[in-house]
C-alpha positions as CSV (number, residue, x, y, z in Angstrom):
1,X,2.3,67.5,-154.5
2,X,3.2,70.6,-152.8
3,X,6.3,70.7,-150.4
4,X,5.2,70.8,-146.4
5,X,5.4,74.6,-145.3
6,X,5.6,75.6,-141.5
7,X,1.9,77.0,-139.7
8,X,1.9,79.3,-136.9
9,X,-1.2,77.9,-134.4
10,X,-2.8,79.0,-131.2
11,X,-5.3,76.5,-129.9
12,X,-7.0,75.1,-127.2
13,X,-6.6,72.0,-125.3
14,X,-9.3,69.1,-123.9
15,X,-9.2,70.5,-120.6
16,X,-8.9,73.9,-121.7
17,X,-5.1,74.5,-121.5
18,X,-4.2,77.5,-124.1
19,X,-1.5,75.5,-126.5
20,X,0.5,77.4,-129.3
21,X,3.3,76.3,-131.8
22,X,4.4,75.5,-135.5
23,X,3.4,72.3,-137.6
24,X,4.2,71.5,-140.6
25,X,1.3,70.8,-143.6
26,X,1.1,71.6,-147.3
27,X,-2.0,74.4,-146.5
28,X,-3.6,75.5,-143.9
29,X,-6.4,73.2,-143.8
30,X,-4.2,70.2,-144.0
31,X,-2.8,72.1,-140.6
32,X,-6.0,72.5,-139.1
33,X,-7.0,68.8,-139.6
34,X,-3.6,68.0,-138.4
35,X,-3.9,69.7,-135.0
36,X,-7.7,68.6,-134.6
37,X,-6.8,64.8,-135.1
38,X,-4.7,66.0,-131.6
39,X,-7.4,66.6,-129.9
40,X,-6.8,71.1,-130.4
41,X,-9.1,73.1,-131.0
42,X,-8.0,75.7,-133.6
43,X,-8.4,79.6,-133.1
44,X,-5.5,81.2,-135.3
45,X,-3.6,79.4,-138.2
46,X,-1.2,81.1,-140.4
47,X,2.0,81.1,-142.1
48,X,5.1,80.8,-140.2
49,X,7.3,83.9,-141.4
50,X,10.8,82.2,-142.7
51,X,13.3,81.9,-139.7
52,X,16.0,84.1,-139.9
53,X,19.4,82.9,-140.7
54,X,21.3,83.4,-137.2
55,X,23.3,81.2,-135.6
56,X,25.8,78.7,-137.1
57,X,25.3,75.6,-139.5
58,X,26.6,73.0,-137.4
59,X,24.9,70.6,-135.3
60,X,24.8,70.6,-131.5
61,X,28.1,70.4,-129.5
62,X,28.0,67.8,-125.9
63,X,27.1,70.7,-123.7
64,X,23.8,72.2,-125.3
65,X,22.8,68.3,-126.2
66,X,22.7,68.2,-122.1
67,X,21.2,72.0,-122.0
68,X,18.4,70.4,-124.3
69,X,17.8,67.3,-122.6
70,X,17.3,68.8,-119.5
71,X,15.3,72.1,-120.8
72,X,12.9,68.8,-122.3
73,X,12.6,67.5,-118.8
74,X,11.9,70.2,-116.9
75,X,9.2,71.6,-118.9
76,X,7.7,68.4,-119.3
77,X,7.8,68.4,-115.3
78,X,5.8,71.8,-115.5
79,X,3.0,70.2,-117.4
80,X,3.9,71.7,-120.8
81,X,3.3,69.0,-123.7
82,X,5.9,67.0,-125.7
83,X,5.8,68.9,-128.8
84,X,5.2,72.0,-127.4
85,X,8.7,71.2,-125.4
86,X,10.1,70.6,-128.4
87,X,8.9,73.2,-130.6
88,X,10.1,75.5,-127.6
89,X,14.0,74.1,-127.1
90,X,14.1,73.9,-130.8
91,X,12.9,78.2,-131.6
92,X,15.9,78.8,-129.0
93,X,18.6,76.5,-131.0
94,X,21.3,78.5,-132.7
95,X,23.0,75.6,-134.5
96,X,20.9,75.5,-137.7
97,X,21.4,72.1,-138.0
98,X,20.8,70.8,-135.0
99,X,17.1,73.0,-135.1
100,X,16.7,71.6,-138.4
101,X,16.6,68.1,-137.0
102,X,14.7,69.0,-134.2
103,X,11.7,70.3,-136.4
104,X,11.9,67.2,-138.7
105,X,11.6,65.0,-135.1
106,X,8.4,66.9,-134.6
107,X,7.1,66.7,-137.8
108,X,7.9,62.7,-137.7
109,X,5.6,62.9,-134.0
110,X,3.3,64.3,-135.8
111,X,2.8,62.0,-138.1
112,X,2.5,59.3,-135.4
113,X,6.0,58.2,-135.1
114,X,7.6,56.7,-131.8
115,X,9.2,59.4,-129.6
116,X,12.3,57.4,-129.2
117,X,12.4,56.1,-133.5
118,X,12.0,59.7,-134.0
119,X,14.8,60.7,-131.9
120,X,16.9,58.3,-133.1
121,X,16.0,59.2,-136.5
122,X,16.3,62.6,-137.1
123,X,18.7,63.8,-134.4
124,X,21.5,61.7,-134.3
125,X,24.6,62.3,-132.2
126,X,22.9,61.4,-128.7
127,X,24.6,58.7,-127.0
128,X,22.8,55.5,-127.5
129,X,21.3,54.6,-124.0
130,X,19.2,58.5,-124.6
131,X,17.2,56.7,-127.8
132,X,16.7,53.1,-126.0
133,X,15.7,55.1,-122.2
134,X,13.5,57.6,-124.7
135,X,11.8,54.3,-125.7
136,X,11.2,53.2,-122.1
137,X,9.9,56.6,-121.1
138,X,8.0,56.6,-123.6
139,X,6.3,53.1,-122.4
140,X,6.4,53.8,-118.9
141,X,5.3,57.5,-118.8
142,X,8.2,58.7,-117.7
143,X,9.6,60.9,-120.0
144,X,10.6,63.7,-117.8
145,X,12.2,61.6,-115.5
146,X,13.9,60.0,-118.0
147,X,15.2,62.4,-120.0
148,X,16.6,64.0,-117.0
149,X,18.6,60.9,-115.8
150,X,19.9,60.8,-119.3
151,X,21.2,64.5,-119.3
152,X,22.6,63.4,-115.5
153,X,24.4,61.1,-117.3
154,X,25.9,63.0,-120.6
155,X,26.7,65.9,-118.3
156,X,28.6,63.1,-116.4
157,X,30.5,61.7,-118.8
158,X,31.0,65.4,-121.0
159,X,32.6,66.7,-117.8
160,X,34.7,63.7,-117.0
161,X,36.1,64.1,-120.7
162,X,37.1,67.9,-120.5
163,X,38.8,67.6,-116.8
164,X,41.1,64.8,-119.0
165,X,41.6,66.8,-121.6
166,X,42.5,69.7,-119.4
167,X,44.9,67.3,-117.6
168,X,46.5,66.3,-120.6
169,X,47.1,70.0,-122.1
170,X,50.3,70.8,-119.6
171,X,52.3,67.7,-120.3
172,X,50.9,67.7,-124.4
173,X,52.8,71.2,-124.6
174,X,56.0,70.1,-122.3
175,X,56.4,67.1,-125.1
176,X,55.5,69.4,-128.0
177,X,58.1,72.1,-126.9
178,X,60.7,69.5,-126.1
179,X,60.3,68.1,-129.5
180,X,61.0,71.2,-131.4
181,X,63.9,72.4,-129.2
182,X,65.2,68.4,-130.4
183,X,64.4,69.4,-133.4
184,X,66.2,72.5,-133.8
185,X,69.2,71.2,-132.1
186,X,69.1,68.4,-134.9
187,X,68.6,70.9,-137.6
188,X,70.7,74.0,-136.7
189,X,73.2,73.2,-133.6
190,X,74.4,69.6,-134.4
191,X,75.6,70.7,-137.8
192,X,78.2,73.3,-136.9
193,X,79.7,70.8,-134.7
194,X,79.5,68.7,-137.9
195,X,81.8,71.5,-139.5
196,X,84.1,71.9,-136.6
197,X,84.9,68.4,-136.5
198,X,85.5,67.9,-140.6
199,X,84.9,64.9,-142.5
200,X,87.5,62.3,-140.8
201,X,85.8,61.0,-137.7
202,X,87.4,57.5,-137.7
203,X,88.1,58.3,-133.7
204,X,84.8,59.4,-132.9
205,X,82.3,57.0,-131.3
206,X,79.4,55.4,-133.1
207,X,76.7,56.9,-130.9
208,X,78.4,60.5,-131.8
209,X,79.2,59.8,-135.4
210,X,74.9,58.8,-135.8
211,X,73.9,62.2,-134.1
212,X,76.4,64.3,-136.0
213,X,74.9,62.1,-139.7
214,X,71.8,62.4,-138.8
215,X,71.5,65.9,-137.8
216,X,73.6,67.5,-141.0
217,X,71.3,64.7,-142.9
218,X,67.9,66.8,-141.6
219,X,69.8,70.2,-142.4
220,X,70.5,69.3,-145.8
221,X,67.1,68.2,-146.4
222,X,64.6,70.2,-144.5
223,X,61.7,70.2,-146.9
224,X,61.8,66.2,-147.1
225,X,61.6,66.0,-143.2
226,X,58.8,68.8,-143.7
227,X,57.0,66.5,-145.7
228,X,58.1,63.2,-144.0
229,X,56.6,64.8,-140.4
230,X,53.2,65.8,-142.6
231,X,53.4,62.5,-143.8
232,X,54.0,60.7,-140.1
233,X,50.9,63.4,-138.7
234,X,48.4,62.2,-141.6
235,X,49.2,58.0,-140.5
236,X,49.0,58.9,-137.1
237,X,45.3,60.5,-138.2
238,X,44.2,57.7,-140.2
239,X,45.6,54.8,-137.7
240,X,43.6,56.8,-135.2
241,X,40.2,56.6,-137.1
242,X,40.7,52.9,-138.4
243,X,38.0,51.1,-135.8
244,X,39.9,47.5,-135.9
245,X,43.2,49.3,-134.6
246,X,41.3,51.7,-132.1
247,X,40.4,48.1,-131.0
248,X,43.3,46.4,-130.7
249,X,44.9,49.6,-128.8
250,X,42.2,49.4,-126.5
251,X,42.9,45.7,-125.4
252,X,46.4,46.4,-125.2
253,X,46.3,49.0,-122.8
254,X,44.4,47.0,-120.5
255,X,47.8,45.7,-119.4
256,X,49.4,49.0,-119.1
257,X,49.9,50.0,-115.6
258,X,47.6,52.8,-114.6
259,X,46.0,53.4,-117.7
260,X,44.8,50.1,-117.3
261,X,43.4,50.7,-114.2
262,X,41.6,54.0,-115.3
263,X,40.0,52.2,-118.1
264,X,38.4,49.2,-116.3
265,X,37.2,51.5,-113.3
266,X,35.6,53.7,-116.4
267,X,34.3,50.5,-118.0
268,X,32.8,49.2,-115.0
269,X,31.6,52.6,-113.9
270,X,29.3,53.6,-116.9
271,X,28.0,49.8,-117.1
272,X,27.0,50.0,-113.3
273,X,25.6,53.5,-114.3
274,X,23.4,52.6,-117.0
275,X,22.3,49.3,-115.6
276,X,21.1,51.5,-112.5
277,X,19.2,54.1,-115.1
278,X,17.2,50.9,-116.6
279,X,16.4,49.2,-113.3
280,X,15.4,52.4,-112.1
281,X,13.3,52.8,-114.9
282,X,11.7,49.4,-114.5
283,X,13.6,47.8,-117.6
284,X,13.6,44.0,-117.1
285,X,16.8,42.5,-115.9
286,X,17.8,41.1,-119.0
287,X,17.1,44.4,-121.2
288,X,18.8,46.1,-119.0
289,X,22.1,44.3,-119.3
290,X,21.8,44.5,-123.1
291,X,21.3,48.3,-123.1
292,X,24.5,49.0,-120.2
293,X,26.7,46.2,-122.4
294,X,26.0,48.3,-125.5
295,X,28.4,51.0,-123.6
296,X,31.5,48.9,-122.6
297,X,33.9,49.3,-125.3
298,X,35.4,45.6,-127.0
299,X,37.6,44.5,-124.6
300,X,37.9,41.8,-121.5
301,X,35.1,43.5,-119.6
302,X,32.8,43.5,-122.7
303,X,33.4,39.7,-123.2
304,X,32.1,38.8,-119.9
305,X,28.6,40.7,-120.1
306,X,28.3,39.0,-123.0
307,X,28.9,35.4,-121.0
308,X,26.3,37.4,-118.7
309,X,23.6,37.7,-121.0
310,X,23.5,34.2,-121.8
311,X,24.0,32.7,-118.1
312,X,20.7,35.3,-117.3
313,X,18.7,33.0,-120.2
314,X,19.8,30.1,-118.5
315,X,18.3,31.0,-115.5
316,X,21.9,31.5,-113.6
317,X,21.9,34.4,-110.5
318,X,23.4,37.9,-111.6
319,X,25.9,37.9,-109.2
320,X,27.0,33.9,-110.1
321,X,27.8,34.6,-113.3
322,X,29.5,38.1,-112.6
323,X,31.9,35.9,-110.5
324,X,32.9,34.2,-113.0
325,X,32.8,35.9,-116.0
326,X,34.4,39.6,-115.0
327,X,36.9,41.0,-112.6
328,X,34.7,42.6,-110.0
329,X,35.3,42.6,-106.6
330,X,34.1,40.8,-103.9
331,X,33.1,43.7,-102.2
332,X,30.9,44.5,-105.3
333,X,29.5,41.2,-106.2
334,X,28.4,40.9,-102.3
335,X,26.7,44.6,-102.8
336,X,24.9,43.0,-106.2
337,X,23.4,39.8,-104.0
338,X,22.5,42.3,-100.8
339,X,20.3,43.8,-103.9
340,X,19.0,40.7,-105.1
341,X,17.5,39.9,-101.5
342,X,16.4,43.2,-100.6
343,X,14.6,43.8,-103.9
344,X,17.0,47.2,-104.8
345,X,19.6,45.8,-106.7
346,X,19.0,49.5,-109.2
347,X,20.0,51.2,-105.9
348,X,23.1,49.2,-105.5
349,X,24.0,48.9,-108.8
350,X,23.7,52.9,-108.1
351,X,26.4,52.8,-105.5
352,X,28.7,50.8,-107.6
353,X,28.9,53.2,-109.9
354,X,29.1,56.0,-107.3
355,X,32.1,54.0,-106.1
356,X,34.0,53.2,-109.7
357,X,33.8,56.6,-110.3
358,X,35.2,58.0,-107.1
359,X,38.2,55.7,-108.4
360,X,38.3,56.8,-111.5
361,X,38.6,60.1,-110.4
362,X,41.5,59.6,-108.2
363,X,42.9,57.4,-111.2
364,X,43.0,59.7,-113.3
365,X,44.8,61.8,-111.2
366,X,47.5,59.9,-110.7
367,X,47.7,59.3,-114.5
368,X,47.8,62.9,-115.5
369,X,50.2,63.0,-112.3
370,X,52.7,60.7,-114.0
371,X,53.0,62.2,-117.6
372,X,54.4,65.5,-117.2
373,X,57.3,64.1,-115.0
374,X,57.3,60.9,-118.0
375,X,57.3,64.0,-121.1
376,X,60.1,66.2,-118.8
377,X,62.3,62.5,-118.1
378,X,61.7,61.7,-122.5
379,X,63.1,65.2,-123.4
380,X,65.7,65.2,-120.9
381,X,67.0,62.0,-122.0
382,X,66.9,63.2,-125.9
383,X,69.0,66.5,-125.4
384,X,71.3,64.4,-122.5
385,X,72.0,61.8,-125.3
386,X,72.4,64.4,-127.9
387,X,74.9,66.7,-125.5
388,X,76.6,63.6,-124.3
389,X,77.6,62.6,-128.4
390,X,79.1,66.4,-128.8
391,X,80.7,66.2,-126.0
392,X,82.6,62.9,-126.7
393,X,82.9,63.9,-130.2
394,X,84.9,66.5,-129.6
395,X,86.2,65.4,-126.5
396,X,87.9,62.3,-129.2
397,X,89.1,64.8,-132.1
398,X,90.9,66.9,-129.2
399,X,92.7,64.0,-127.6
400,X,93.7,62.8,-131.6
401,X,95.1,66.6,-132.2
402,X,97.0,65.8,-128.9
């Protein structure tokens, strides 16, 4: 059998709407009959010429996933059909990769697939809750205003990650700098002292004697300690990427002050938030729990939406058994009943979010507040310890020349 080439069409809609694009068929008359079974009518078929290689071969990075999303929306807003959308965003991709699953999503709609099983299938790296609202759209006939919630949200949580890592670039480079001017003073300074002071140091203190071993230790051997730090930076790596310690990390800083407090106002945040894009949506209560539980990391919080889930089957109120199982407020849990009365609990779930995030903003401030004075204090501490060993060192072979 013949391998699929790409078709360049122009054609006409049902109500008379000019419609133009590329689908993929083995010849041009498995084309035609593909875009006729659409309900087109045909007036030019031909041969896509080959793309041209521009562009890079990666896939797409957080910012033009959000570009896409919303580019979908809007032109689905204007009237302009789902594949022709699609076709359109994915012509105007300059990550290869990320075009090249983009056409095979359109090839699989084509072919009768599920919008959101042909998302999820062929362009992975979407957060989760874009595939499960793609589904709902899909049901509802809401796409548009789906996919543009969803682009609301990644744009959210893409800008929340870059003002942390901006926050975290001043103090990263205030420990990084402290720790090589440790280093050298290891390496290069505490030696000479090492020299000046000779080989009996029977009156020097223990805290001075371990600084003036160590550092002539890491002078004499500065390709071991080379390796060794390589070494230490490849553990870190692979410690970092092991899921059952990222876990277990995650618990435990929970109970660190402030951090602890910026992850469960980010937990409870982007639970509120999606919970409010599925009731918005008009998911059922119950789905719509699974779907914003699905993005609380393992952890205290994630433990008691799963209690949740199970108290919703046995018929117990929303805000009962988020009383008992989590650590929301009062304030919060009497904004969830107002919404159970009133009929808008999306809306107020809504404002909880809009509320958890205001904290986490200010949070995070005072986080990123905290380290650079906590990375200058480290450093200080180091070099005083260091200075304070020389100092008595030779303050002790003076006063035993004396």
């Amino acid at each position: 059998m013949s391998a699929p080439k790409a078709f360049q069409y122009r054609a006409m809609s049902r109500d008379g709407k000019p419609s133009r694009g590329t689908v993929s068929a083995v010849d041009e008359r498995a084309a035609v009959r593909s875009l006729m079974a659409e309900g087109l009518l045909v007036t030019d078929v031909r041969v896509a010429p080959a793309p041209r290689a521009t562009g890079q071969n990666r896939g797409l990075r957080p910012t033009e996933r959000v570009l896409v999303l919303r580019q979908l929306a809007l032109m689905l807003e204007a009237g302009v059909s789902l594949l022709e959308a699609l076709e359109t965003v994915a012509q105007g991709m300059t990550a290869r990769r990320g075009q090249a699953q983009f056409m095979a999503m359109i090839a699989a709609l084509r072919r009768g697939e599920p919008l959101g099983q042909a998302f999820e299938t062929h362009a992975p790296g979407f957060p989760f809750y874009v595939y499960a609202m793609a589904r709902v759209g899909e049901a509802s006939g809401r796409i548009a205003a789906v996919l543009k919630d969803a682009a609301e949200q990644m744009a959210y949580e893409d800008r929340l990650r870059k003002d942390f890592q901006n926050a975290l670039t001043y103090p990263a480079f205030l420990l990084s700098a402290g720790l090589l001017a440790v280093g050298f003073i290891f390496t290069q300074v505490v030696p000479r002292f090492g020299s000046m002071i000779g080989e009996d140091r029977s009156n020097v203190p223990a805290l001075s004697r371990w600084v003036l071993d160590t550092g002539e230790a890491a002078n004499a051997n500065l390709p071991v300690v080379g390796i060794g730090l390589v070494g230490l930076v490849a553990l870190i790596v692979i410690i970092a990427t092991n899921a059952t310690i990222r876990e277990r990390a995650y618990v435990i800083a929970h109970g660190i002050p402030v951090v602890g407090s910026v992850i469960r106002s980010r937990e409870i945040a982007s639970w509120a938030r999606l919970t409010a894009f599925a009731l918005n949506n008009n998911v059922p209560i119950l789905s719509a729990t699974g779907l914003s539980r699905a993005a609380v990391p393992a952890g205290p919080f994630r433990v008691g939406l799963d209690r949740l889930e199970a108290d919703l089957r046995a018929g117990i109120s929303l805000e009962s058994s988020l009383a008992s199982h989590t650590r929301l407020e009062a304030m919060d849990l009497s904004l969830i009943r107002a919404g159970q009365k009133s009929g808008a609990v999306g809306s107020m779930f809504g404002f909880l979010a809009d509320n958890y995030e205001a904290r986490l903003r200010d949070r995070m401030k005072q986080l990123t507040a905290l380290l650079e004075p906590l990375a200058i204090a480290m450093i200080s501490v180091i070099v005083g310890v260091v200075a304070l060993s020389l100092v008595l060192a030779v303050s002790s072979v003076y006063e035993g020349v004396v």
